[in-house]
C-alpha positions in Angstrom: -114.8 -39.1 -107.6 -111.7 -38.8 -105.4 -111.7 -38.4 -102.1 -112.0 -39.7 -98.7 -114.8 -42.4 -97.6 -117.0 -40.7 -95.0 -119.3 -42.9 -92.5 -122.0 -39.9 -91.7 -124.0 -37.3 -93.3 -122.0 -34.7 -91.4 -118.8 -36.3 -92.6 -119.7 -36.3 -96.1 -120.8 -32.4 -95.8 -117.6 -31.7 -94.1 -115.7 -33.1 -96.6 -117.7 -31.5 -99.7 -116.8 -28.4 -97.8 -113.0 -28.4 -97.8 -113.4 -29.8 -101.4 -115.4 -26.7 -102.8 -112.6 -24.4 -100.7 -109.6 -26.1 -102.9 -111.1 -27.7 -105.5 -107.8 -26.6 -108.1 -106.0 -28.9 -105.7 -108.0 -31.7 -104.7 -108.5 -32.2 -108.6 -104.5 -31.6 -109.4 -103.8 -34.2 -106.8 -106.6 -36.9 -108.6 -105.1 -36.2 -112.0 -101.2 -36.3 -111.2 -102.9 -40.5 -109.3 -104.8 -41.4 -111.7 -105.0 -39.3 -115.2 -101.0 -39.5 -115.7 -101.4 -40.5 -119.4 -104.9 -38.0 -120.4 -103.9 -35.8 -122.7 -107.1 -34.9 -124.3 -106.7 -36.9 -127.6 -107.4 -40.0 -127.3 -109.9 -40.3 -130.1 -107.1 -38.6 -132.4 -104.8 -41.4 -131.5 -107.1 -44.4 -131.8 -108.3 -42.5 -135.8 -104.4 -42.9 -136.2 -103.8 -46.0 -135.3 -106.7 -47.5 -137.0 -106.5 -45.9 -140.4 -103.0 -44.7 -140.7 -101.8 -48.6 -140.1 
């Protein structure tokens, strides 16, 4: 899960907080990082590649 690393139970509330406020852009922001190549067809591709070939 992205986010920030939090040290206390009040941190880690805090931060769930501002998460649930913007989540649209907390999870835009983890996507654009991480998830550059998702595309949601992944098992389409992989059918291609191995039967097609």
């Amino acid at each position: 899960m992205p986010g920030p690393l939090v040290e206390t139970s009040a941190q880690l509330m805090e931060q769930i907080a501002m998460i649930l406020e913007q989540p649209a852009e907390s999870n835009s922001q983890f996507f654009q990082q991480f998830c550059e190549w998702e595309d949601g067809h992944a098992a389409e591709k992989t059918v291609k590649i191995v039967f097609e070939k």
